[in-house]
C-alpha beads as a LAMMPS data file, in Angstrom:
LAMMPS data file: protein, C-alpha beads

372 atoms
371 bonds

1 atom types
1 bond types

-500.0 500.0 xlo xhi
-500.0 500.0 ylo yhi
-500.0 500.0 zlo zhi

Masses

1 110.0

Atoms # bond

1 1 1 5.642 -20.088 -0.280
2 1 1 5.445 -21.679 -3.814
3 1 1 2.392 -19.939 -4.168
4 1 1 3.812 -16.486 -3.480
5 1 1 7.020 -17.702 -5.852
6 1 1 5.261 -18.567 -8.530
7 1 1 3.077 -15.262 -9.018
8 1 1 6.165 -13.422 -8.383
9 1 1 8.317 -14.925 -11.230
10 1 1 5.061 -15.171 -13.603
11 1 1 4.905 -11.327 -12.831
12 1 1 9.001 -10.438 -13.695
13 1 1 8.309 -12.822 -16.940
14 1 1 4.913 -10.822 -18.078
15 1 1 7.735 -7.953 -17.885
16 1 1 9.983 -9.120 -20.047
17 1 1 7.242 -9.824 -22.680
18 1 1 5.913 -6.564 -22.304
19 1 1 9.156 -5.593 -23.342
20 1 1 9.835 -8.406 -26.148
21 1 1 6.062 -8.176 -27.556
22 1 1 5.380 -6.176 -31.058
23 1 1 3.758 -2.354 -29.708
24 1 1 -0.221 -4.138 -30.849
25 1 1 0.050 -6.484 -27.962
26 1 1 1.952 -5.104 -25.019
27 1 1 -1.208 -3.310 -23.789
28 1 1 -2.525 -6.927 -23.001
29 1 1 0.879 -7.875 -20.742
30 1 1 -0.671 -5.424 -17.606
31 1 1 -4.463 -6.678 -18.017
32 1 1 -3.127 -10.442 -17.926
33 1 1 -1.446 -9.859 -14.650
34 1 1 -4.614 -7.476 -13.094
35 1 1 -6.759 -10.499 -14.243
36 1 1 -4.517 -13.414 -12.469
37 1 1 -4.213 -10.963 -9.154
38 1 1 -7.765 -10.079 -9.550
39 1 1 -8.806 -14.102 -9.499
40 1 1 -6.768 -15.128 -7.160
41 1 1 -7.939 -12.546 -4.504
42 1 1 -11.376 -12.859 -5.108
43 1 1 -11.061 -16.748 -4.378
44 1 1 -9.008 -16.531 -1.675
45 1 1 -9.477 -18.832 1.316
46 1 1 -7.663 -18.530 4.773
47 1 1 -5.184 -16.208 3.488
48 1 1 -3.877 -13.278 5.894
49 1 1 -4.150 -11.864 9.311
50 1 1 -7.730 -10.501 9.398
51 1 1 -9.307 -13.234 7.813
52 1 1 -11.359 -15.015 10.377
53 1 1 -12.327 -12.046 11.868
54 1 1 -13.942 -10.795 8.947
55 1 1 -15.923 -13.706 9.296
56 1 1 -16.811 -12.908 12.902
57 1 1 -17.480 -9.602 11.824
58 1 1 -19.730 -11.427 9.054
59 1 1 -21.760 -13.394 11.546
60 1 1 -22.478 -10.896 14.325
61 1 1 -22.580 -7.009 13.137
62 1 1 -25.565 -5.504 13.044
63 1 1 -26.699 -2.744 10.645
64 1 1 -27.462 -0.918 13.954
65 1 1 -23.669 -1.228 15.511
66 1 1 -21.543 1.811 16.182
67 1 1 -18.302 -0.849 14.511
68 1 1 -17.180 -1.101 11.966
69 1 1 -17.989 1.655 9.521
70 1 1 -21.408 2.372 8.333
71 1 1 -20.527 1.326 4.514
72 1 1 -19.711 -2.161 6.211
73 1 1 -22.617 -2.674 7.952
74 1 1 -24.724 -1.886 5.111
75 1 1 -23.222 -4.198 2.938
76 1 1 -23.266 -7.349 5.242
77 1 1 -26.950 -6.686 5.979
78 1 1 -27.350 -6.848 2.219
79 1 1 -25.514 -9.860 1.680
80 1 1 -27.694 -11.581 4.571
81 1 1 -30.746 -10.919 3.022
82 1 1 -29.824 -12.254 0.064
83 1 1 -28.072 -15.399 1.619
84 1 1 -24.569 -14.660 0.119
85 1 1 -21.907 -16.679 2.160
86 1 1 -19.252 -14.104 3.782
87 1 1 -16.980 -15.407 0.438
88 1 1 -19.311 -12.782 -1.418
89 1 1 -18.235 -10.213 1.392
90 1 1 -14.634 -10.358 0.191
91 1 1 -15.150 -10.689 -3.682
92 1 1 -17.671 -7.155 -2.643
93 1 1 -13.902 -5.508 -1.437
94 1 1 -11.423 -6.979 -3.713
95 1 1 -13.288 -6.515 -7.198
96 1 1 -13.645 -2.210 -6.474
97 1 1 -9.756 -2.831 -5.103
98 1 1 -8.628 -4.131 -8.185
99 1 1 -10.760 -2.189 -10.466
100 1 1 -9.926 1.125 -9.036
101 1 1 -6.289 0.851 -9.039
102 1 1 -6.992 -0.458 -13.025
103 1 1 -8.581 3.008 -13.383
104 1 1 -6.077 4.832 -11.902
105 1 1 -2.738 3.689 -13.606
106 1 1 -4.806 4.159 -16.851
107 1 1 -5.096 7.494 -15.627
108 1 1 -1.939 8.214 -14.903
109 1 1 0.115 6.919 -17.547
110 1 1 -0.248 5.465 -20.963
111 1 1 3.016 3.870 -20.963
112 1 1 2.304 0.161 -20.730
113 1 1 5.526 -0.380 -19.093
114 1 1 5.079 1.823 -16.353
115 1 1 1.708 0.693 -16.636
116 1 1 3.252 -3.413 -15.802
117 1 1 5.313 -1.962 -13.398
118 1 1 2.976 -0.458 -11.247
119 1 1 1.400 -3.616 -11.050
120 1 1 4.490 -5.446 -10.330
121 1 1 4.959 -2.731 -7.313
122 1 1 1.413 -3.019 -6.386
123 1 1 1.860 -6.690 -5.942
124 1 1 5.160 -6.134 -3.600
125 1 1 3.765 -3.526 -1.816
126 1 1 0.150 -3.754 -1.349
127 1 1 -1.319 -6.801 -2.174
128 1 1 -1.102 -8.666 0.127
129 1 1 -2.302 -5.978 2.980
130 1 1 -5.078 -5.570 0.552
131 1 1 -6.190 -9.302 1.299
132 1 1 -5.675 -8.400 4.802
133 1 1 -7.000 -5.175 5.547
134 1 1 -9.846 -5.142 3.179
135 1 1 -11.568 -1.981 4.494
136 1 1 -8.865 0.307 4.658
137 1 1 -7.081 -1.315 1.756
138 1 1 -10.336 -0.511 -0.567
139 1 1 -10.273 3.128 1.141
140 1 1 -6.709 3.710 0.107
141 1 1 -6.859 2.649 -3.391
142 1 1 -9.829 5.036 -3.752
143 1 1 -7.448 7.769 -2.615
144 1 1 -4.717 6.733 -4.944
145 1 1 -7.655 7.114 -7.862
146 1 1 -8.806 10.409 -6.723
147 1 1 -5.610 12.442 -6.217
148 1 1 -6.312 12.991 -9.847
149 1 1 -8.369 15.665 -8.307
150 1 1 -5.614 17.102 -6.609
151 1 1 -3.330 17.099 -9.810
152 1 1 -6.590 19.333 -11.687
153 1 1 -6.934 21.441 -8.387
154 1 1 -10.530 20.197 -8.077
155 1 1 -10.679 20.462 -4.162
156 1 1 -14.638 19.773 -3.820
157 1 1 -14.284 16.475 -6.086
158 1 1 -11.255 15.003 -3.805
159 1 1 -13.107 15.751 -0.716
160 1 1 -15.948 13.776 -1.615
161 1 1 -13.878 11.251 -2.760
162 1 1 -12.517 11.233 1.178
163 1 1 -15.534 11.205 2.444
164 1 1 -16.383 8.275 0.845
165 1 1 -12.988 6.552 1.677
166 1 1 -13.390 8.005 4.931
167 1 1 -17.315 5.986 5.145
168 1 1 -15.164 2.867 4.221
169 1 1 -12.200 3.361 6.665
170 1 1 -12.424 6.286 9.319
171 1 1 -8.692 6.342 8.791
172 1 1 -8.923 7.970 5.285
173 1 1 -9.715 11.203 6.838
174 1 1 -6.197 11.488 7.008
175 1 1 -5.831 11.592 3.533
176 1 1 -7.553 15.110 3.119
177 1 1 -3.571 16.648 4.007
178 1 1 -2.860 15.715 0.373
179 1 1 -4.782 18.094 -1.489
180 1 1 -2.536 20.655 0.674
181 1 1 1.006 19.246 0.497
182 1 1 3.244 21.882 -1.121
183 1 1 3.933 20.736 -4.931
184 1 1 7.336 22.414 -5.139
185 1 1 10.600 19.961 -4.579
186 1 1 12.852 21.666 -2.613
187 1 1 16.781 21.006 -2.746
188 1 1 18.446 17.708 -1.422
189 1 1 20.303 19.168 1.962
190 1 1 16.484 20.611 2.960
191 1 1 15.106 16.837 3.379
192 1 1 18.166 15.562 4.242
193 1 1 18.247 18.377 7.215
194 1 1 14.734 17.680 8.058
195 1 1 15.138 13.756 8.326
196 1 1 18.825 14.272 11.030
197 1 1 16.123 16.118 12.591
198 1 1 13.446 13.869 12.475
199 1 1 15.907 11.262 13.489
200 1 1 16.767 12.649 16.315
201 1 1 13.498 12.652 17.570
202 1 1 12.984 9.521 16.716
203 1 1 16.326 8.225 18.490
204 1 1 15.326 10.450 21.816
205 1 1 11.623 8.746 21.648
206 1 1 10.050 12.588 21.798
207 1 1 6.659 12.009 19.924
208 1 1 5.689 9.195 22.472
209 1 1 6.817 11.133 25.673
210 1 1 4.754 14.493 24.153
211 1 1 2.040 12.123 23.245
212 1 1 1.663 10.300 26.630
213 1 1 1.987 13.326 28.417
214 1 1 -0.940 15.014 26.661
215 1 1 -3.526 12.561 26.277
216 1 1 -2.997 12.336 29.995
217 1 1 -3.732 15.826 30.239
218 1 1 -6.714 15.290 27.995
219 1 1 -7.941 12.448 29.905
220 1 1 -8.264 10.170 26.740
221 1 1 -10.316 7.440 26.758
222 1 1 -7.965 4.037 27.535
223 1 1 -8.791 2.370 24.358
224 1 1 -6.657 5.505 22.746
225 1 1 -3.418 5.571 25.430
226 1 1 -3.537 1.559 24.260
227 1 1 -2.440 2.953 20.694
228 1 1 0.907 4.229 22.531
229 1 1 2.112 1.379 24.327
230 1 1 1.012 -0.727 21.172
231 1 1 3.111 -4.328 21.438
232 1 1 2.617 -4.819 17.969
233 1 1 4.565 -2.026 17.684
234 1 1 6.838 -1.453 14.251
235 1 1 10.525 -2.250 14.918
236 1 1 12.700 0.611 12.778
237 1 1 16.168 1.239 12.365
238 1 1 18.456 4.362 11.392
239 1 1 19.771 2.705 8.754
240 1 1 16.415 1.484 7.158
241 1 1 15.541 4.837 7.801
242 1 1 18.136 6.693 5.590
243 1 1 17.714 3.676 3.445
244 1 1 14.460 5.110 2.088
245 1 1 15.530 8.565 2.017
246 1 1 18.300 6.975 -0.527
247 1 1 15.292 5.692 -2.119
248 1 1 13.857 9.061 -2.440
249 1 1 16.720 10.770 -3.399
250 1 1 16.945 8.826 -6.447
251 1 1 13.053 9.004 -7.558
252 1 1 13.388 13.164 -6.796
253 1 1 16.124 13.348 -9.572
254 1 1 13.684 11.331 -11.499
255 1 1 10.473 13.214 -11.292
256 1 1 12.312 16.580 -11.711
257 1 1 14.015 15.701 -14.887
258 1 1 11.213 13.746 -16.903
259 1 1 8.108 13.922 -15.023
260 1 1 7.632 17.064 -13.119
261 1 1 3.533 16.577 -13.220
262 1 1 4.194 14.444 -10.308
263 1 1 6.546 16.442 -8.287
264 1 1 3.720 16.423 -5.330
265 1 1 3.895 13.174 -4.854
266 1 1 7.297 13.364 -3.204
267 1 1 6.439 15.411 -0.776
268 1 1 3.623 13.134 0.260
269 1 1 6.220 10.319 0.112
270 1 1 8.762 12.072 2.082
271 1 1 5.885 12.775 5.028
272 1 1 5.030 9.512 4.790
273 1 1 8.847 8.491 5.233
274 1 1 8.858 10.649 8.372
275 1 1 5.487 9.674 9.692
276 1 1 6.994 5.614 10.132
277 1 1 9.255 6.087 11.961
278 1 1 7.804 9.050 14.381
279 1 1 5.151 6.999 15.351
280 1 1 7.021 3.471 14.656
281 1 1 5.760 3.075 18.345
282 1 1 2.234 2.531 17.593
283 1 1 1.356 -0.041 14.648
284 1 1 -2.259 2.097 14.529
285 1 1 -0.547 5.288 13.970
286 1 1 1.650 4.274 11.406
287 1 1 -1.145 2.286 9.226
288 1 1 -2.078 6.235 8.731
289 1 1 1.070 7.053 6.634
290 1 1 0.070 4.331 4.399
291 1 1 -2.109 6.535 2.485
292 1 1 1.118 8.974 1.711
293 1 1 3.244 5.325 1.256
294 1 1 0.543 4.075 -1.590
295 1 1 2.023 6.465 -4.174
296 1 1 5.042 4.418 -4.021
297 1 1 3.839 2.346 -6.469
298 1 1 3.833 4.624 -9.343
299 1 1 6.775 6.814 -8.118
300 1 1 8.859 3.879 -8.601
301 1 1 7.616 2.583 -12.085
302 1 1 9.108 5.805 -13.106
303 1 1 12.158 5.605 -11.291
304 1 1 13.496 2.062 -12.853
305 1 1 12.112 3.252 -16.445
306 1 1 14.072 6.149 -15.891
307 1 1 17.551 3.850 -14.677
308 1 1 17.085 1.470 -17.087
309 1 1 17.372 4.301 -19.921
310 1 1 19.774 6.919 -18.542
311 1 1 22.235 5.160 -16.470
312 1 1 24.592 3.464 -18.328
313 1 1 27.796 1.005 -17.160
314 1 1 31.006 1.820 -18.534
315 1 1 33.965 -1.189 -18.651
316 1 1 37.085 -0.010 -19.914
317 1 1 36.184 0.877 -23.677
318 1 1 33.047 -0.303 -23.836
319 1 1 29.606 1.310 -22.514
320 1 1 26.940 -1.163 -21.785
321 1 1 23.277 -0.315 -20.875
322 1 1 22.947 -2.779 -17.860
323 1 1 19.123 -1.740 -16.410
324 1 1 19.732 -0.378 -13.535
325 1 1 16.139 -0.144 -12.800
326 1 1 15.399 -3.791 -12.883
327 1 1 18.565 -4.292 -9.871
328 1 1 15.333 -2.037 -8.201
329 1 1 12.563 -3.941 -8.791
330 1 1 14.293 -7.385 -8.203
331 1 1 15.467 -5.820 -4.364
332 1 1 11.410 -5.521 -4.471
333 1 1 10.467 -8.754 -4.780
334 1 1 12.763 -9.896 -3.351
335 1 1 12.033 -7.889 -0.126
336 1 1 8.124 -8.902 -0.459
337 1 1 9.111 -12.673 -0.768
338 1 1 11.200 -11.967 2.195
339 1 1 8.347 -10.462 4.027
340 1 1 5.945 -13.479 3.292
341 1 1 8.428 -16.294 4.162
342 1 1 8.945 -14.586 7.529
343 1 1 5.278 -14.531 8.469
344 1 1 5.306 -16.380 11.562
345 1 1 3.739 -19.958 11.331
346 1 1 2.337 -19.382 14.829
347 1 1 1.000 -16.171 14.530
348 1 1 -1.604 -17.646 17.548
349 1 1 1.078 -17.343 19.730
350 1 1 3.113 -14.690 18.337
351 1 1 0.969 -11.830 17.551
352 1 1 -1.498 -12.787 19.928
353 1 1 -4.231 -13.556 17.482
354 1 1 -6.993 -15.524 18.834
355 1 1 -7.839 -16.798 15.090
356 1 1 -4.472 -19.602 14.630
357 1 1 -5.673 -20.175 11.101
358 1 1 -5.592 -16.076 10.177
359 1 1 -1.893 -16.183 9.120
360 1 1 -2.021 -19.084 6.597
361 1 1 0.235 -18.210 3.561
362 1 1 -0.548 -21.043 1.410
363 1 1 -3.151 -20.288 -1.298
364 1 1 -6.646 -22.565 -1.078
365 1 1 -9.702 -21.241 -3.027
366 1 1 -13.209 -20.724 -1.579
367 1 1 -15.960 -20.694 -4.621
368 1 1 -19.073 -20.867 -2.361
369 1 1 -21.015 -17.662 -3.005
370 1 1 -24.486 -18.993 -1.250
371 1 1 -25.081 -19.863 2.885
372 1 1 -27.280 -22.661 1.443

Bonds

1 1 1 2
2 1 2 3
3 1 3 4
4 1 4 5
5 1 5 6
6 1 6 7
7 1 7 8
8 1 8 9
9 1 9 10
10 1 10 11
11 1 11 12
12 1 12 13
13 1 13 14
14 1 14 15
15 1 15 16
16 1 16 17
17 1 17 18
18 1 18 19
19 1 19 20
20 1 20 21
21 1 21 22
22 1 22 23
23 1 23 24
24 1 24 25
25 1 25 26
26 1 26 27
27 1 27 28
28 1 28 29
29 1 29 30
30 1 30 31
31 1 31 32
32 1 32 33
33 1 33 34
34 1 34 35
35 1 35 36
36 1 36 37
37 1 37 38
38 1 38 39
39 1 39 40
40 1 40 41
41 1 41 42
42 1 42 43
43 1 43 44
44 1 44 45
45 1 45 46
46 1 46 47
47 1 47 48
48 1 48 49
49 1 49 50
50 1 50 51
51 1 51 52
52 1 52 53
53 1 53 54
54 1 54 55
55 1 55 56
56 1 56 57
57 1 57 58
58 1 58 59
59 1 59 60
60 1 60 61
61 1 61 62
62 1 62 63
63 1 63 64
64 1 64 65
65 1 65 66
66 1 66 67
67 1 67 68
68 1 68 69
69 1 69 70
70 1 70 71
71 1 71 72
72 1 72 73
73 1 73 74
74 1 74 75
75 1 75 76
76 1 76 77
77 1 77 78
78 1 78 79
79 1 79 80
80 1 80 81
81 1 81 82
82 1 82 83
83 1 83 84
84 1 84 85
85 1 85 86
86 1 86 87
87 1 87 88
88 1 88 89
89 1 89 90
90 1 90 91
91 1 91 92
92 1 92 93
93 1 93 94
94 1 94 95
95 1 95 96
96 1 96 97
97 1 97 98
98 1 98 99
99 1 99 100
100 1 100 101
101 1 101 102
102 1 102 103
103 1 103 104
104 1 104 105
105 1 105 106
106 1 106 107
107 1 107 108
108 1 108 109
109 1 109 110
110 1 110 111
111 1 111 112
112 1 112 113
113 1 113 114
114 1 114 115
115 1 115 116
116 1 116 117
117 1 117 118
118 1 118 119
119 1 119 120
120 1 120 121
121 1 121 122
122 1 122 123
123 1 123 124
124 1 124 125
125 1 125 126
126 1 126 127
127 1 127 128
128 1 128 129
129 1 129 130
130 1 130 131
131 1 131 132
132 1 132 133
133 1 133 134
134 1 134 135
135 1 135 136
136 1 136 137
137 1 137 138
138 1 138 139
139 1 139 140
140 1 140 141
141 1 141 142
142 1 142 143
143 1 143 144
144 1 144 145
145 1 145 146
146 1 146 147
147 1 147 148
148 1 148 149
149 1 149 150
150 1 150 151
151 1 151 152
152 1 152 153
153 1 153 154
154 1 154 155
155 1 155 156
156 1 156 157
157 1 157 158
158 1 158 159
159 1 159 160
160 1 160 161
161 1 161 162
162 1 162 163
163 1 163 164
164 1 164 165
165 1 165 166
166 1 166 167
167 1 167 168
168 1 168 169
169 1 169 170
170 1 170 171
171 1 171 172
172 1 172 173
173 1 173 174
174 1 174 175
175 1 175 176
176 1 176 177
177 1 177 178
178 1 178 179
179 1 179 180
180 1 180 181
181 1 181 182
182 1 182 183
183 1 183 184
184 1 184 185
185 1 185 186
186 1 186 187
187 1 187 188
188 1 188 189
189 1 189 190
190 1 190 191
191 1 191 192
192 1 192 193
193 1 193 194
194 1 194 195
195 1 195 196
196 1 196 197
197 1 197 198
198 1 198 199
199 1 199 200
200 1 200 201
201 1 201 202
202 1 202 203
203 1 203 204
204 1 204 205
205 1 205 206
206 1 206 207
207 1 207 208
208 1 208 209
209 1 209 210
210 1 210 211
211 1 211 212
212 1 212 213
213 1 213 214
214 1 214 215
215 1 215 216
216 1 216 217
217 1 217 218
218 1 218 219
219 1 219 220
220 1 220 221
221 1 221 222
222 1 222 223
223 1 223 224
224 1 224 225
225 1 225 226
226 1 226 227
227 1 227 228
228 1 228 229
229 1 229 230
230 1 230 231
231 1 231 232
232 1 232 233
233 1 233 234
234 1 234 235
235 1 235 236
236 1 236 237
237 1 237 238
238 1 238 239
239 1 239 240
240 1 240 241
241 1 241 242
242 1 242 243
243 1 243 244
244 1 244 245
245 1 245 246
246 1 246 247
247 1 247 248
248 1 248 249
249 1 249 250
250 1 250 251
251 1 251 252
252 1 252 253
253 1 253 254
254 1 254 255
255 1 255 256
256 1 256 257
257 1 257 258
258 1 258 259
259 1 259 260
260 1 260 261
261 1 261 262
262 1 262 263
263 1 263 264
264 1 264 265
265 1 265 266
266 1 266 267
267 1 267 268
268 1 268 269
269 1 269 270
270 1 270 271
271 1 271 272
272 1 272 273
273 1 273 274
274 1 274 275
275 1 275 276
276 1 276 277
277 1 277 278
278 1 278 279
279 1 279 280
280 1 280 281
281 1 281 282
282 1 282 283
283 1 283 284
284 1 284 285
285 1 285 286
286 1 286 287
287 1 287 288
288 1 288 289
289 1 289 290
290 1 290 291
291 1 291 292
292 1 292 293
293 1 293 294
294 1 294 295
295 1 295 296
296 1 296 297
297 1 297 298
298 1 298 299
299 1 299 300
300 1 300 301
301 1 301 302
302 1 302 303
303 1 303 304
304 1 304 305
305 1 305 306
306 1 306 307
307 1 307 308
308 1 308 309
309 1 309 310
310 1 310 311
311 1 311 312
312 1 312 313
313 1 313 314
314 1 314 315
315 1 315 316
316 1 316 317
317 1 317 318
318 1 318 319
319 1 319 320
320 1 320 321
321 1 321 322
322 1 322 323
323 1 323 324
324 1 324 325
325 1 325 326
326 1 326 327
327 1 327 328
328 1 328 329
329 1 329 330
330 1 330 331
331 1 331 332
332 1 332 333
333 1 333 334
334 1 334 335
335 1 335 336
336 1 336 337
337 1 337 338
338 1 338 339
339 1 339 340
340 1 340 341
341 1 341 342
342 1 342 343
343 1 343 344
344 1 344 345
345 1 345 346
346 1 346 347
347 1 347 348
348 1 348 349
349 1 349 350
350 1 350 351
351 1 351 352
352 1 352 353
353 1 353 354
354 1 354 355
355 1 355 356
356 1 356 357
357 1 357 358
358 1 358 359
359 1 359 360
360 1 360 361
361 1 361 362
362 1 362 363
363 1 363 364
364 1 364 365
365 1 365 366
366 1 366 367
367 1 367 368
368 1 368 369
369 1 369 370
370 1 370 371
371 1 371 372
């Protein structure tokens, strides 16, 4: 865990410099910490719960195999040609990663403090799966870069950018609902009617009883009815449920009063609110709403700048302007260091992995680039 520690409190301090530099050098604050995250997940060794079986993946695919995608395939057959060691193979998914989502919160704001704190979020949120995950963590971040297309109504150029994220992870397809989810915010009681309802379902167990009864209808292959009786299912509450909406009640006020450009991506939030805990039965189905969840991590850069101006604390006479925002971003990391200290130890046993080294937590480095 000091690993995880350390890069979370150099990340809060870059912060605070960003905010105590002279306006020359504060572009350099975001950069340093893309760089660090950058290094250390190209260099990675043992880290995360798909590790090892990348490797298998490394050793036995063929560029003939139906699995995994065809993008995947292609690339390890390149690699073996040229004798790279399957280190190469993750530097090959992490670099793009990195230097996508670079792209993309240059293209969204200019603001290097949003610009820091959509790194810091990234980091809470997403880097680690992006260790993990590296197909479908690649395929996301190339969605997060292309809704730009969706923001200029360019519907041709964001479809090719999901095919391609779809080529990298079939799950991406998905991700073609954005282009279509209704800009206009609609008034507080509307979601908060829509998630009692949605709650209800979800308390009554409705999506898995329709779900079960139709691919049985359908006769669905038995690999697919698996997805529905997943045990790795994800365990949701009620209250963590209405604990986001809070969440999203806040960032609506936000986007509506200073940065309406974005007032799509609540919507895609909300559905992605609503699509956890639907199918919080199924740990496949949900890793779907993470393409709607990704946008997260520049909704709330915008939401704690936006605290940390406008709400101020009044005692007695005096009005203070206590930063409201960073109370947010400190429940983040602390939730993420949370997360990562409860990673079980024996996640052999646990989760059923047959890889007992694939949930290591504690940061080694792998430099070896060549089989031989």
């Amino acid at each position: 865990m000091a690993f995880w520690t350390g890069l979370a409190i150099f990340t809060l301090a870059s912060i605070v410099a960003e905010r105590l530099l002279p306006p020359q050098y504060k572009k350099f604050m975001p950069i340093l910490v893309m760089c660090v995250l950058t290094f250390f997940g190209l260099f990675r060794y043992e880290i995360g719960t798909d590790y090892d079986w990348y490797i298998v993946l490394f050793d036995t695919v063929k560029i003939d195999d139906l699995y995994p995608e065809p993008t995947f395939l292609l690339l390890v057959e390149f690699l073996h040609q040229f004798h790279f060691s399957y280190q190469m193979m993750f530097i090959a998914y992490e670099l793009p990663i990195m230097l996508l989502l670079w792209s993309a919160i240059k293209y969204y704001t200019k603001d290097t403090e949003i610009q820091i704190l959509t790194v810091a979020l990234f980091l809470c949120l997403q880097y680690f799966f992006s260790l993990n995950g590296i197909r479908q963590g690649l395929s996301m971040v190339l969605i997060f870069w292309g809704y730009r297309y969706c923001l200029e109504r360019k519907l041709w150029k964001y479809l090719l950018v999901v095919a391609l994220a779809t080529s990298i992870h079939y799950s991406a397809i998905i991700a073609a609902v954005l282009y279509f989810v209704p800009t206009k915010v609609f008034s507080w009681y509307k979601y908060l009617i829509v998630m009692v309802v949605m709650f209800v379902i979800f308390k009554l167990n409705i999506v898995l009883t329709f779900l079960t009864v139709l691919f049985g209808i359908l006769q669905v292959d038995g690999r697919y009815l698996s997805y529905l009786s997943d045990i790795d299912a994800v365990n949701m509450t009620g209250l963590y449920m209405f604990f986001q909406f809070g969440l999203f009640s806040i960032a609506r006020i936000v986007i509506m009063e200073s940065n309406p450009q974005y007032k799509g991506l609540l919507n895609i939030w909300f559905l992605g609110i609503l699509g956890h805990f639907l199918f919080s039965f199924s740990l496949p189905i949900t890793r779907l709403t993470k393409y709607f969840d990704y946008f997260i991590i520049l909704i709330m850069p915008l939401t704690i700048q936006y605290l940390n101006s406008n709400f101020l604390l009044q005692v007695k006479d005096k009005i203070y302007n206590f930063k409201w925002g960073y109370v947010l971003l400190l429940f983040y990391m602390y939730t993420f260091l949370n997360m990562m200290s409860g990673i079980p130890h024996d996640y052999h046993t646990s989760w059923r992995n047959p890889y007992p080294s694939s949930m290591n937590i504690e940061y080694q480095f792998n430099f070896k680039m060549f089989d031989r």
